[in-house]
C-alpha positions in Angstrom: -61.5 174.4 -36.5 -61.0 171.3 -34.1 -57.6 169.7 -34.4 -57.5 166.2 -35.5 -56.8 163.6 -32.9 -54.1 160.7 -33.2 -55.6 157.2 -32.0 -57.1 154.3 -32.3 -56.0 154.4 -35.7 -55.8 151.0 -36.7 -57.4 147.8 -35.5 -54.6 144.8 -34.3 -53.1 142.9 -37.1 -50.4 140.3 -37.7 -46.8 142.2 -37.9 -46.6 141.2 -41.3 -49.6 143.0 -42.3 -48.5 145.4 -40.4 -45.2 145.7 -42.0 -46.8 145.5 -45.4 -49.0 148.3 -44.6 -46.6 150.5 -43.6 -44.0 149.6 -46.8 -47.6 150.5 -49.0 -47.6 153.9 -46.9 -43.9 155.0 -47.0 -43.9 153.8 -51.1 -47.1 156.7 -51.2 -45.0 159.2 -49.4 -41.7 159.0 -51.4 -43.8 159.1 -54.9 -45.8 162.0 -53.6 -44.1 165.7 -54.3 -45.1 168.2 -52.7 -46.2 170.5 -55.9 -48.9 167.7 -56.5 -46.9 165.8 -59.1 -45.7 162.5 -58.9 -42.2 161.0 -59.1 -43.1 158.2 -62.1 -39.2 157.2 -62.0 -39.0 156.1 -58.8 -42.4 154.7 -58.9 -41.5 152.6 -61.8 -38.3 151.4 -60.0 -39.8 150.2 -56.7 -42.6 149.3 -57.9 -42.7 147.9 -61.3 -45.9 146.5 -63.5 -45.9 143.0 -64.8 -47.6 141.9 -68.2 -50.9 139.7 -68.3 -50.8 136.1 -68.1 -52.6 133.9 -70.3 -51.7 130.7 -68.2 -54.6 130.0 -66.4 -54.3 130.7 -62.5 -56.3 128.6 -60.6 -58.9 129.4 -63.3 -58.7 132.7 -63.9 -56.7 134.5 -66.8 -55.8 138.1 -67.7 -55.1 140.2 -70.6 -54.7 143.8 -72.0 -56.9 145.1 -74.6 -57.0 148.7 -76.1 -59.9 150.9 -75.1 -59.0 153.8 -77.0 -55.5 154.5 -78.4 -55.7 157.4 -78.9 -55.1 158.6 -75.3 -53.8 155.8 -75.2 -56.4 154.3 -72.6 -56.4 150.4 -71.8 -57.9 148.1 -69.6 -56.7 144.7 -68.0 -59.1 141.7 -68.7 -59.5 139.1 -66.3 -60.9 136.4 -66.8 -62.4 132.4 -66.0 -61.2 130.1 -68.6 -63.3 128.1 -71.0 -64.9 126.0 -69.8 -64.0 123.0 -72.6 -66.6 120.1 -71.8 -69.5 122.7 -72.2 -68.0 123.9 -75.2 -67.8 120.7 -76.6 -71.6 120.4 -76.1 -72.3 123.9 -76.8 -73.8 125.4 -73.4 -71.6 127.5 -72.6 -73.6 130.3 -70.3 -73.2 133.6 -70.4 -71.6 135.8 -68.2 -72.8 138.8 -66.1 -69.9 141.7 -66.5 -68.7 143.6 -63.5 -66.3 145.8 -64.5 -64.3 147.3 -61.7 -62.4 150.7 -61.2 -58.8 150.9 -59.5 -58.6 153.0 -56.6 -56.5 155.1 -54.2 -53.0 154.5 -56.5 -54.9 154.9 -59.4 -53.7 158.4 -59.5 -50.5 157.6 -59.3 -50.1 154.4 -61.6 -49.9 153.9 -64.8 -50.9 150.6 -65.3 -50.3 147.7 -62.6 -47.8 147.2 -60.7 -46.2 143.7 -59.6 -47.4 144.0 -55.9 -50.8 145.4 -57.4 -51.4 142.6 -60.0 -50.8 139.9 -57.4 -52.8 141.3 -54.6 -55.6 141.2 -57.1 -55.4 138.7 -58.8 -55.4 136.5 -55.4 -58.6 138.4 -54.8 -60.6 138.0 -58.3 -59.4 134.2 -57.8 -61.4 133.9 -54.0 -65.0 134.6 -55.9 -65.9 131.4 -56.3 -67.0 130.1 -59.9 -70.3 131.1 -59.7 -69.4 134.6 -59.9 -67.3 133.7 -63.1 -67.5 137.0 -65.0 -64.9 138.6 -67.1 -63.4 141.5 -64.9 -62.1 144.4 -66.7 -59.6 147.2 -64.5 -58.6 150.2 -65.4 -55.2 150.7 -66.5 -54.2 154.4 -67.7 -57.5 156.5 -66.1 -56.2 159.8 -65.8 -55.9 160.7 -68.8 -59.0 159.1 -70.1 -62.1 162.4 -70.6 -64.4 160.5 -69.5 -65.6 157.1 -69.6 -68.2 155.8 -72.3 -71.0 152.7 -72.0 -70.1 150.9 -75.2 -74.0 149.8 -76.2 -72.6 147.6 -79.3 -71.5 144.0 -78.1 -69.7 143.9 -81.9 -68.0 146.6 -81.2 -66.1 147.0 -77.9 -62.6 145.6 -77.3 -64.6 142.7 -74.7 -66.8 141.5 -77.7 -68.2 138.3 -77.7 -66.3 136.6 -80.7 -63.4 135.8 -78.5 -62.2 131.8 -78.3 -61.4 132.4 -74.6 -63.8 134.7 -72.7 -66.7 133.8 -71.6 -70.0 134.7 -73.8 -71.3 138.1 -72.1 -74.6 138.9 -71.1 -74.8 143.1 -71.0 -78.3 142.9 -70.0 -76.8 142.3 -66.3 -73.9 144.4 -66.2 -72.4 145.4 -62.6 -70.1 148.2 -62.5 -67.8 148.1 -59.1 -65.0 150.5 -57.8 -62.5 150.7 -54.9 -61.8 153.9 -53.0 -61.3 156.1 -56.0 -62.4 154.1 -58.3 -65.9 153.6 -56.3 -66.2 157.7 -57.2 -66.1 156.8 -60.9 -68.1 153.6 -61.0 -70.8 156.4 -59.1 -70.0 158.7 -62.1 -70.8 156.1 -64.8 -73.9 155.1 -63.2 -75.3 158.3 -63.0 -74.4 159.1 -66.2 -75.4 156.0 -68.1 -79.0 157.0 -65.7 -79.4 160.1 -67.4 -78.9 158.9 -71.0 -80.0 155.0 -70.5 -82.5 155.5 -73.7 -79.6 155.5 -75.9 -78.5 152.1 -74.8 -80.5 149.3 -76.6 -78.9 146.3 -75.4 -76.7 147.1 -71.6 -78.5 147.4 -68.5 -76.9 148.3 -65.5 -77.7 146.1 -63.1 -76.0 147.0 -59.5 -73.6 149.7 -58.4 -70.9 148.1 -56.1 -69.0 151.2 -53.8 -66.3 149.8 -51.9 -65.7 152.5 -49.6 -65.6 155.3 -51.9 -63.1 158.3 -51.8 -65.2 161.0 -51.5 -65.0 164.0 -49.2 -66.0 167.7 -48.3 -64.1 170.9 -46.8 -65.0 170.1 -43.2 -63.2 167.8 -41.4 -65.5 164.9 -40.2 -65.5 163.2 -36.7 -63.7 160.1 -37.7 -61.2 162.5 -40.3 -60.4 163.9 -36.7 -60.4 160.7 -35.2 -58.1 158.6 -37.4 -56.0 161.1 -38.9 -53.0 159.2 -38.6 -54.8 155.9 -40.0 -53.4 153.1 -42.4 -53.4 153.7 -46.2 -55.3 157.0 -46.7 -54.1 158.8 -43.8 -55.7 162.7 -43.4 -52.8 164.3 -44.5 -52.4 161.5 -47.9 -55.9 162.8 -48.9 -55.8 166.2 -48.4 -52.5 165.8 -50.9 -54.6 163.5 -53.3 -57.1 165.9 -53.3 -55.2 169.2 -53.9 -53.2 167.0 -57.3 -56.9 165.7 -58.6 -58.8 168.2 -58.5 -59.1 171.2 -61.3 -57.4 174.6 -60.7 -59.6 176.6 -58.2 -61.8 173.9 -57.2 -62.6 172.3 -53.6 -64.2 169.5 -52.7 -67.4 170.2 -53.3 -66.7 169.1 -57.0 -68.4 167.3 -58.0 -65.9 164.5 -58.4 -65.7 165.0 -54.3 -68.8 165.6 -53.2 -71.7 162.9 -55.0 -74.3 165.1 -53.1 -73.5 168.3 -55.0 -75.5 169.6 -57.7 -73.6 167.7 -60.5 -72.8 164.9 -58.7 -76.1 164.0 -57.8 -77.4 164.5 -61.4 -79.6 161.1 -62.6 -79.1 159.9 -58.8 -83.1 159.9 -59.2 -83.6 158.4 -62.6 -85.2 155.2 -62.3 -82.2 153.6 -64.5 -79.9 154.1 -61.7 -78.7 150.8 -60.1 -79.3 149.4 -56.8 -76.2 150.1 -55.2 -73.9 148.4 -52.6 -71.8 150.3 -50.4 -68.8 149.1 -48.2 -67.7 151.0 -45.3 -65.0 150.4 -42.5 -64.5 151.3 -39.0 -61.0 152.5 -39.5 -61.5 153.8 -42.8 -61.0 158.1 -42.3 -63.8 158.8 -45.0 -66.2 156.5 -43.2 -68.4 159.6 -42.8 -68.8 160.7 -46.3 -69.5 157.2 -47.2 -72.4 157.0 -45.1 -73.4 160.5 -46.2 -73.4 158.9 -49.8 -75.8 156.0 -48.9 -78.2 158.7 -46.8 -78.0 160.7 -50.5 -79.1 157.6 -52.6 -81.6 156.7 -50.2 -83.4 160.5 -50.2 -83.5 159.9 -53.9 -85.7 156.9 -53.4 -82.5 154.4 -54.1 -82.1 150.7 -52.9 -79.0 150.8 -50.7 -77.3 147.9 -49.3 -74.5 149.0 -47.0 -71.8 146.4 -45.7 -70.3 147.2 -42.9 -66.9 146.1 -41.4 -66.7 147.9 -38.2 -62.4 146.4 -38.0 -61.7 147.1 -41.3 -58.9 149.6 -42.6 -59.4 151.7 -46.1 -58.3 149.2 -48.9 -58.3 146.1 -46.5 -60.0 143.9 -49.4 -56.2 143.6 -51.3 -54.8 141.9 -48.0 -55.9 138.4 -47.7 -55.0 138.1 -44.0 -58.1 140.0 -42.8 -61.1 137.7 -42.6 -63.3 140.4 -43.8 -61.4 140.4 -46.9 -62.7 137.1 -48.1 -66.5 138.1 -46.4 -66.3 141.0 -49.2 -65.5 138.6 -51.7 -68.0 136.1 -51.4 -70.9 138.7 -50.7 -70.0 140.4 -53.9 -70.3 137.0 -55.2 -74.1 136.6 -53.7 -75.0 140.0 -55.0 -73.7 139.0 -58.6 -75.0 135.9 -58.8 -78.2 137.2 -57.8 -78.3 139.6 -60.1 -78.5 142.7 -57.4 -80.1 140.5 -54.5 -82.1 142.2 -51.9 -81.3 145.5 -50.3 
């Protein structure tokens, strides 16, 4: 097997960002044990969570609600504030839900973190209002089975009845990940494809990938090109992968690998979404991403693909890259458009 190369790793960046980036990285590495287990202490001490806030901030609020407490399995709510003077006359419109899936640390975290709240919450406050939708994220995934379309709007832990969120509209739902996360938005979608019969009132509107995490065995060109790269260096996912997966697997799991047998399963139902995929230059599983999109698309699928050929893996949570507000306000277009054109 080729050896992978060091260089051209990383586009240029502001020392700051580049100081940030590399605190992110050596935070990873110190929480990281080598048996595949992670040291929860000393993640808790550097980096601890913060609560939700129900003070509006620049018009956008957050909360926890209970998914399932059994497991326990929660989910952090956030959300544009009521809009009073249409309340008063009794428009209020209703929302399109996007519910988004924490990536990359999501394996490692609990719920979020104080850098992790911020840096999200600054991006869910650049959509502009027109992509007002309640947002949940994933708190606790890994312990969570599974995760289940909730067809009832009376009886989910988002209902309707709710004083400050937004009325929902579930005909138009969009479900959105990051890096990990992207894998299991894929996952829901394919699953709510193969059983979307059994839903009487949620459609699934759009599929939003931002650079999804998935992989193979073989190394791919830019794996051995930017092995040493920001965030999810080579060596971080081959360490990711080896906790994640189940005893005995590799990665062509189907959690891994969307074009294997499982993975692809409902990929060609006509219930699956349109789907938007976000890829970047510098991101190591570049490749696999654009496998992905050549997958879909043999399947007959609409597939929109947003490139960012300077973009890093996870380069949406830093507000000082440009292309970090483009996402935003495309993801804005597409929502607001109710899929758009691909």
């Amino acid at each position: 097997m080729e050896k992978p190369t060091k260089k051209g790793v990383a586009p240029p960046m502001a020392w700051r960002t580049r100081l940030s980036i590399l605190a992110a990285g050596c935070l990873t590495d110190a929480t990281c044990r080598a048996d595949g287990t992670i040291n929860r202490r000393l993640l808790n001490f550097l980096d601890p969570h913060v609560p939700p806030s129900a003070a509006p901030r620049n018009g956008v609020a957050s909360r926890d609600v209970v998914v399932d407490p059994a497991i326990p399995l929660r989910a952090r709510l956030f959300y544009p504030c009521r809009d009073e003077a249409a309340a008063r006359r009794g428009v209020l419109p209703r929302r399109r839900v996007r519910v988004p899936v924490r990536g990359v640390a999501g394996l490692r975290r609990r719920v979020p973190t104080h850098r992790q709240v911020r840096r999200r919450g600054r991006a869910v406050r650049r959509l502009p209002p027109l992509a007002g939708a309640p947002l949940p994220d994933t708190l606790r995934r890994r312990a969570s089975p599974g995760l289940r379309f909730l067809d009832d709007p009376n009886n989910h832990p988002l209902a309707a009845d709710d004083g400050d969120v937004p009325p929902l509209d579930v005909t138009r739902c969009f479900v959105a990940g990051d890096s990990a996360g992207a894998n299991i938005a894929h996952h829901v979608a394919r699953r709510y494809a193969l059983a979307s019969t059994t839903f009487a009132n949620l459609r699934l509107a759009g599929l939003i990938a931002i650079q999804p995490f998935f992989g193979g065995e073989e190394r791919t060109p830019a794996e051995l090109r930017l092995v040493g790269a920001p965030i999810v260096s080579v060596p971080r996912t081959d360490w990711l992968w080896r906790a994640f997966l189940p005893p005995g697997a590799d990665r062509t799991h189907e959690a891994a690998h969307a074009a294997s047998p499982a993975g692809a399963a409902g990929i060609d139902s006509p219930a699956f979404p349109p789907a938007t995929v976000v890829i970047g230059g510098y991101d190591p599983l570049q490749d696999w991403q654009r496998r992905y999109c050549e997958t879909l698309r043999g399947k007959g699928k609409a597939v929109r693909v947003l490139d960012y050929p300077d973009a890093i893996h996870a380069f949406y949570i830093f507000p000082e890259f440009a292309e970090a507000r483009d996402l935003m306000l495309r993801i804005k277009d597409i929502v607001a458009g109710g899929g758009g054109e691909h």
